[in-house]
C-alpha positions in Angstrom: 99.2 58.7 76.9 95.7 59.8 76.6 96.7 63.2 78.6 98.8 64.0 75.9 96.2 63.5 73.4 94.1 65.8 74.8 96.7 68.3 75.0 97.5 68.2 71.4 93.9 68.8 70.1 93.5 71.7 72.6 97.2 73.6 71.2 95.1 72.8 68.3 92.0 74.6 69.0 94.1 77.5 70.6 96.1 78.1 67.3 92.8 78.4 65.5 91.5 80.6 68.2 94.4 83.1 67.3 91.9 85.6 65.9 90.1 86.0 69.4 93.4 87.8 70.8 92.4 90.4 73.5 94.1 93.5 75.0 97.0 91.6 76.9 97.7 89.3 73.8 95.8 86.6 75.6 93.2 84.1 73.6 90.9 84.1 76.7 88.0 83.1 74.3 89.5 79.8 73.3 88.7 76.3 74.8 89.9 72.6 74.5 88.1 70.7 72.1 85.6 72.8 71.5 85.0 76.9 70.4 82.7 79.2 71.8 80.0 80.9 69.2 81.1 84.3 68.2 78.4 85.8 70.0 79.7 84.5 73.2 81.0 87.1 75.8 84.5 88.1 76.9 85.8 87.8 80.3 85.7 91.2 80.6 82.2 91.7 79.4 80.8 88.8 81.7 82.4 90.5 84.6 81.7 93.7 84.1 85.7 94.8 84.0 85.0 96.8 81.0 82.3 98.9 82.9 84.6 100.0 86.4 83.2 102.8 88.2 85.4 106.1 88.3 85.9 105.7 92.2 87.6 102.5 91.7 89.6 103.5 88.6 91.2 106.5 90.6 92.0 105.1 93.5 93.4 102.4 91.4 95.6 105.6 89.7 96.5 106.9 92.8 98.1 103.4 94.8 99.0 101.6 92.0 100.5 104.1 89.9 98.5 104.7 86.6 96.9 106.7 84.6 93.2 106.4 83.5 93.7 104.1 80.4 95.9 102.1 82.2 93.6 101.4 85.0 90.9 100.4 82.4 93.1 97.6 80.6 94.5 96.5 84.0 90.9 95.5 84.9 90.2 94.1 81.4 93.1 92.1 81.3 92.7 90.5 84.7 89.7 89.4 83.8 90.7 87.5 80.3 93.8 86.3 82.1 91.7 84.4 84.6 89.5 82.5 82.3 92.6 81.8 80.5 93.8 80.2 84.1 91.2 78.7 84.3 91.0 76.9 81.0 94.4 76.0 81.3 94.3 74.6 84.9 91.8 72.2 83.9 93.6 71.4 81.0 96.8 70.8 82.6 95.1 68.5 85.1 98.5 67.7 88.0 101.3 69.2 86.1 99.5 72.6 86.7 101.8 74.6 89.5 99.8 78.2 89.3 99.6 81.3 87.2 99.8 85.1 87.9 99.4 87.8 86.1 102.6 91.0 86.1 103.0 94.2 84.8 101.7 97.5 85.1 98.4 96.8 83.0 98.8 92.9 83.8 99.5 92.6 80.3 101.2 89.1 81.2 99.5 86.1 82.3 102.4 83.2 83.5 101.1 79.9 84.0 103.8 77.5 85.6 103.7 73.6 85.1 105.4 70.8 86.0 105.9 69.3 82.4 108.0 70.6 80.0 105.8 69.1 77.4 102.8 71.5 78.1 104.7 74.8 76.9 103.2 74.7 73.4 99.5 74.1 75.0 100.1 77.3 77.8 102.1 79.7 75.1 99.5 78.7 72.3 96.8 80.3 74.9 99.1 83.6 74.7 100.5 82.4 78.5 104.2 82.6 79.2 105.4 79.0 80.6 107.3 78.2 83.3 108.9 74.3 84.4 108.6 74.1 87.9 109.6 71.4 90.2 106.4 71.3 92.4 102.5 70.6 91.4 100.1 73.2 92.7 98.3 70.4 94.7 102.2 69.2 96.3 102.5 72.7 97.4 98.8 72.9 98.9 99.5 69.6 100.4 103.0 70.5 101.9 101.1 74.1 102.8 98.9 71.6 105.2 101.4 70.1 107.1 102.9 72.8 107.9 99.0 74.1 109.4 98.5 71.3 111.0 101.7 71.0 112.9 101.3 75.2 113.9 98.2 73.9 115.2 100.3 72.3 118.1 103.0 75.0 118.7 103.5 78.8 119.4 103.9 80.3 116.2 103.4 83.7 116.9 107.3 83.7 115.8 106.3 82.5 112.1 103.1 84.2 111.5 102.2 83.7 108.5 102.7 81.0 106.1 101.5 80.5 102.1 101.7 79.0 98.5 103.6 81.7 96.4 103.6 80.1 93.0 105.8 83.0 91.9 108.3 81.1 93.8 107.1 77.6 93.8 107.5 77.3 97.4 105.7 76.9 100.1 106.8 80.0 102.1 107.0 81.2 106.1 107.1 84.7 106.7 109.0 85.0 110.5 110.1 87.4 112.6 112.8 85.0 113.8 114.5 82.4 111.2 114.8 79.9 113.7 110.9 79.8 114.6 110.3 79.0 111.0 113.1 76.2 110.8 111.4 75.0 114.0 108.0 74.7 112.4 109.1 73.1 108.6 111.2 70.3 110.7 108.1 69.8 112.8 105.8 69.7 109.8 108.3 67.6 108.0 108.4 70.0 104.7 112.0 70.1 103.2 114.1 72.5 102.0 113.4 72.1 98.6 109.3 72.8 99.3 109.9 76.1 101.5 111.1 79.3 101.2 111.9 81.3 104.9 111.7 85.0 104.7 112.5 87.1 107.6 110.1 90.1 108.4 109.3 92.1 111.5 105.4 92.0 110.9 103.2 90.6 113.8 99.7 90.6 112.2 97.0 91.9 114.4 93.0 91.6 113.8 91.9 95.0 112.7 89.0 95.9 115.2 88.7 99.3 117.3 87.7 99.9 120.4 87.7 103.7 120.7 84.0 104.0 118.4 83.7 105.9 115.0 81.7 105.3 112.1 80.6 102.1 109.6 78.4 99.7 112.2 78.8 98.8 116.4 78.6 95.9 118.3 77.5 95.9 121.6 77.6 99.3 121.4 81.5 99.5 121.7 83.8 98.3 119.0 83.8 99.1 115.2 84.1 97.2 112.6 83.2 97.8 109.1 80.1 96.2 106.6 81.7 93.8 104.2 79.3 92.6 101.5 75.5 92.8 101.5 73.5 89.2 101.6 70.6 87.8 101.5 69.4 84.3 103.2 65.6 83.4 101.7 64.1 86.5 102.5 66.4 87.7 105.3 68.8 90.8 104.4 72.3 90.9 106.2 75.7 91.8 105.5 79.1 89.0 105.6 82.0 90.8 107.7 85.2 89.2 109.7 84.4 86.6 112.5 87.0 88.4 115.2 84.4 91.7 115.2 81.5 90.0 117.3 80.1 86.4 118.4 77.0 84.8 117.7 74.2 86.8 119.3 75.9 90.1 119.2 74.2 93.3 118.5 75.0 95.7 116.0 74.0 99.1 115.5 74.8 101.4 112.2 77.0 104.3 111.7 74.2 106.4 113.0 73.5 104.4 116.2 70.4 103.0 115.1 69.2 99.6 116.1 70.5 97.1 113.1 70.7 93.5 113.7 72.5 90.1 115.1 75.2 88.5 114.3 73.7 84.9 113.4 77.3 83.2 112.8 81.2 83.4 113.7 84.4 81.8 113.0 87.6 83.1 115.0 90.2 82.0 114.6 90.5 79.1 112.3 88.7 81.6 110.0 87.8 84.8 109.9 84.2 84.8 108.9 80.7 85.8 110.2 77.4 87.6 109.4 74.7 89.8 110.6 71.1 89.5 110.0 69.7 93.3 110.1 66.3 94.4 110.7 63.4 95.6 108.6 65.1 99.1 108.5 68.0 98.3 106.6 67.9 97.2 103.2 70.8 95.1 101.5 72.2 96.6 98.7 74.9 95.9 95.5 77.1 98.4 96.5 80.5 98.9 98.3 80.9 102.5 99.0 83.8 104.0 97.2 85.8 107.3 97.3 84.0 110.1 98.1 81.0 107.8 99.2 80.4 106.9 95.3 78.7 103.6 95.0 81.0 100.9 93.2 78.8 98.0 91.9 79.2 94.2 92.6 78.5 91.9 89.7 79.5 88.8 90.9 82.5 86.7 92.9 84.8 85.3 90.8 88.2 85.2 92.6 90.8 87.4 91.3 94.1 85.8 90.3 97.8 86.6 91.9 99.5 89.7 91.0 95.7 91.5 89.9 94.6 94.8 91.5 92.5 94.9 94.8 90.9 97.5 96.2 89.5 97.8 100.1 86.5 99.7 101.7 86.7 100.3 105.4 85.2 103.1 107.6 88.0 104.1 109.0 91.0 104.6 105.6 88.2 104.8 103.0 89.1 103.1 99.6 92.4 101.8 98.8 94.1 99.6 96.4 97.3 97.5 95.9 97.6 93.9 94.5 97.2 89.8 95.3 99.9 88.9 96.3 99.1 85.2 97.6 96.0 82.7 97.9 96.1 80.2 100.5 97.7 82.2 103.6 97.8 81.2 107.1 98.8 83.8 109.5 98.8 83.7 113.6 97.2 86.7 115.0 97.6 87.2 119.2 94.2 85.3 119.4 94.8 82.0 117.7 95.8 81.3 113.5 93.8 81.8 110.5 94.2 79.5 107.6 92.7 80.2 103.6 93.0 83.9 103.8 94.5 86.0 100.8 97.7 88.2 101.8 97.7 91.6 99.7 99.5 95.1 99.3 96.5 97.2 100.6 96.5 99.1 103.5 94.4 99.1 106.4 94.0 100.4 109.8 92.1 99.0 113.1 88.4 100.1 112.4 88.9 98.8 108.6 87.8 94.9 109.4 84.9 93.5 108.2 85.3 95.6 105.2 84.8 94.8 101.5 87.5 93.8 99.3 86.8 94.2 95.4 88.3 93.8 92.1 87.0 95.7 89.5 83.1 94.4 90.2 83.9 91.2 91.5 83.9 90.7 95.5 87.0 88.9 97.0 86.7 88.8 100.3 86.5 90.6 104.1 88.8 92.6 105.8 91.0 90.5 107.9 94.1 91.8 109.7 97.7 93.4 108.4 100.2 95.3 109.8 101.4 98.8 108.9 99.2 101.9 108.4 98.0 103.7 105.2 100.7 106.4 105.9 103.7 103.9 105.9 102.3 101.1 103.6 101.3 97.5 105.0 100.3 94.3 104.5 96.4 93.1 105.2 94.7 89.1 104.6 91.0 89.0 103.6 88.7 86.1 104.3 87.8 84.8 101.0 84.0 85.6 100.1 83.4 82.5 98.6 83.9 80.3 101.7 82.0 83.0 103.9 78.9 82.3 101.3 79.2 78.5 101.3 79.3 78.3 105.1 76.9 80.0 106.2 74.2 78.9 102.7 74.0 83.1 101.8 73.7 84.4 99.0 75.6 87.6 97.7 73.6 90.8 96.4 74.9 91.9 92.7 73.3 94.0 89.8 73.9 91.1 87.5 71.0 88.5 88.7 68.9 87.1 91.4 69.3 87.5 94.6 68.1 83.9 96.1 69.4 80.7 95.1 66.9 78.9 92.2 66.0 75.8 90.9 68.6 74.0 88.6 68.6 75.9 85.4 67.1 72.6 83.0 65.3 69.9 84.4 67.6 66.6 85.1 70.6 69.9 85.1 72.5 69.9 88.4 74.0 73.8 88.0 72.2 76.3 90.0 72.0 79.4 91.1 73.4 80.5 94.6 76.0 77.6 94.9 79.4 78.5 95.2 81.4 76.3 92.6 85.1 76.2 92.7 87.8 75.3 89.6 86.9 71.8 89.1 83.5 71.4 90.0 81.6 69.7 87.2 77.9 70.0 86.8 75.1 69.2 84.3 73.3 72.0 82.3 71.3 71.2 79.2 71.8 68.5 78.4 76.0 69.2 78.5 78.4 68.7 81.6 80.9 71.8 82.3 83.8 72.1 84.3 84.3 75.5 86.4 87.1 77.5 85.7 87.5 80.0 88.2 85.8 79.7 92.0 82.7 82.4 91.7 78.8 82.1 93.8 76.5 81.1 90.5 73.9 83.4 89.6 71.3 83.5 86.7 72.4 84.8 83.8 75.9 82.8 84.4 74.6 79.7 83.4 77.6 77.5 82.2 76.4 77.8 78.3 76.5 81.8 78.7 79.5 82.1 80.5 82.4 80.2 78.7 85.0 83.0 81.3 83.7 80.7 84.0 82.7 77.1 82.4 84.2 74.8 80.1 82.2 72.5 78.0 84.0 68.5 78.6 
């Protein structure tokens, strides 16, 4: 078949990309059918992972367990182990079932498939293969039953449900096994799709009512700044929906007068943002340990099992891991669906706040359960989404901070749209397919970028 074809004259150009093998043994420079000039970038270098701040690198050391060096080819490695995701996603077409990255320096990148006849393509890309029963898009799809049948019952019993493609299941977190039997029977998702695991967590929304620091609104609760924006020429910051409605005021850390909260979703999401006023000036920042500024380069989503760290005013800066994309979780107030479930901690006060991996924002502070004394479990809204939805655009050191104009004329790329793996578009005369979900920005044109765009 012609899918086969295609596959043998990409294992092809993989072999002959052999050369081109980074840190984690990974040929995250190669491409199917065709090979990047020798001049073009690395993962790493596009996304600035070779260039992490000290704030993040230590607080990396201190939750995750490393030393220095460590820390710096963790970052690196994530970074070539997503393009090569990526490539390999678009390559593998339906037989694709997910990939993740393990190890203390993520040395590993898995990429699990449905055919036993694309091993040779994945481990010629320096993957490790694994034959799976279920497709990435059955799981997705069997993951949507089961959210639209919790739409109609009381799940606060089975709070949270995902796609772990460690697992290749479709899996329901509950504090009662018979709430999550309940719900898969309902949803009609078999045993062979899901996974139950039995956990005493109740997710909450992390907001806090007893005032502090980061920003106010209303002059009552807390929350905390996620990621500065821009929309035209308006300056703002995204956060979580659950910390204010539509027409809410906020005020800084110092109590002064800052801005309005021009849209929220909650629950179904967790998204909003805040225009501020002439006084405050959005910035590429998060703030770091110690108050050091951490730099944000862009938004290319991080892949499962990579290092995370979190910004709120109330814990500061910690780190842990992905854990799982596509998460829906029931909070007291309603569910949440497309969130991402990690290992960081958090405490009430923390929401709103920015999650970051390496330079590249992930997403907003959602809810969790646990403390950072004990350990816990948080979900960040996806930054991505947030951007789409409400037509922002995020502010980075790496390029403008308003969408532009398609980058040729008759080109359909351009800057400020979020793309997501998949997404074709035109650009010099050439159609590319996105690799990895990221907000485009100049200097990422599809010919610059080959981390993020695949020539077809």
């Amino acid at each position: 078949m012609p899918h086969r074809h295609r596959q043998t004259r990409a294992v092809g150009a993989a072999v002959a990309a052999t050369a081109a093998l980074l840190v984690a043994g990974l040929s995250g420079s190669a491409s199917a059918g065709t090979a990047p000039s020798p001049a073009a970038p690395t993962a790493a270098e596009s996304l600035r992972a070779d260039a992490a701040p000290p704030a993040l690198l230590r607080a990396m050391e201190r939750d995750l367990g490393l030393d220095r060096e460590q820390a710096e080819r963790r970052l690196v490695n994530e970074a070539e182990a997503g393009a090569v995701a990526g490539r390999l996603r678009s390559d593998l077409g339906g037989d694709f079932a997910g990939a993740w990255v393990r190890g203390a320096e993520s040395g590993t990148l898995t990429v699990a498939t449905t055919d036993a006849a694309d091993v040779a393509l994945i481990e010629a890309r320096g993957a490790v293969a694994e034959v799976v029963r279920h497709s990435l898009a059955d799981l997705d799809a069997a993951k949507s039953r089961l959210d639209r049948a919790a739409a109609h019952r009381d799940t606060t019993d089975a709070p949270v449900r995902y796609v772990d493609v460690r697992t290749n299941t479709v899996t329901v977190q509950a504090v009662r096994p018979s709430a999550a039997r309940a719900l898969l029977d309902a949803a009609g998702v078999g045993a062979g799709l899901a996974r139950v695991e039995t956990s005493a967590e109740r997710p909450r929304p992390l907001y806090d009512l007893r005032g502090g620091e980061a920003y106010y609104i209303n002059n009552s609760g807390r929350c905390s700044i996620g990621f500065p924006v821009t929309k035209g020429t308006q300056q703002g910051f995204a956060t979580a929906g659950h910390c204010g409605r539509a027409g809410a005021s906020t005020s800084g850390a110092n109590r002064v007068a800052q801005g309005t909260f021009q849209g929220s979703v909650f629950p179904g999401r967790d998204m909003a943002w805040v225009a501020t006023n002439s006084q405050w000036t959005a910035t590429p920042y998060v703030s770091g340990a110690g108050g050091q500024s951490v730099q944000v380069a862009g938004s290319t989503q991080a892949p499962v099992g990579a290092s995370v760290c979190r910004s709120g005013s109330t814990t500061g800066w910690h780190c842990g891991t992905v854990q799982q994309h596509n998460t829906s979780v029931t909070y007291p107030e309603g569910t949440i669906s497309g969130v991402t479930r990690t290992t960081v901690c958090a405490e009430p006060g923390d929401s709103g706040g920015s999650y970051i991996s390496g330079s590249q924002a992930q997403g907003v502070t959602s809810g969790g359960s646990g403390n950072c004394s004990s350990g816990g479990t948080t979900f960040f809204q996806p930054i991505n989404p947030l951007l789409q939805n409400y037509g922002l655009t995020l502010k980075t050191t790496g390029g403008g901070e308003d969408p532009g104009e398609p980058g040729e004329p008759g080109g359909t790329w351009a800057a400020g749209t979020v793309y997501q793996a998949g997404d074709t578009v035109t650009y010099g005369g050439a159609t590319y397919r996105c690799l990895q979900g990221h907000q485009a920005q100049q200097g990422w044109e599809p010919s610059n970028v080959p981390a993020l765009w695949q020539r077809v």
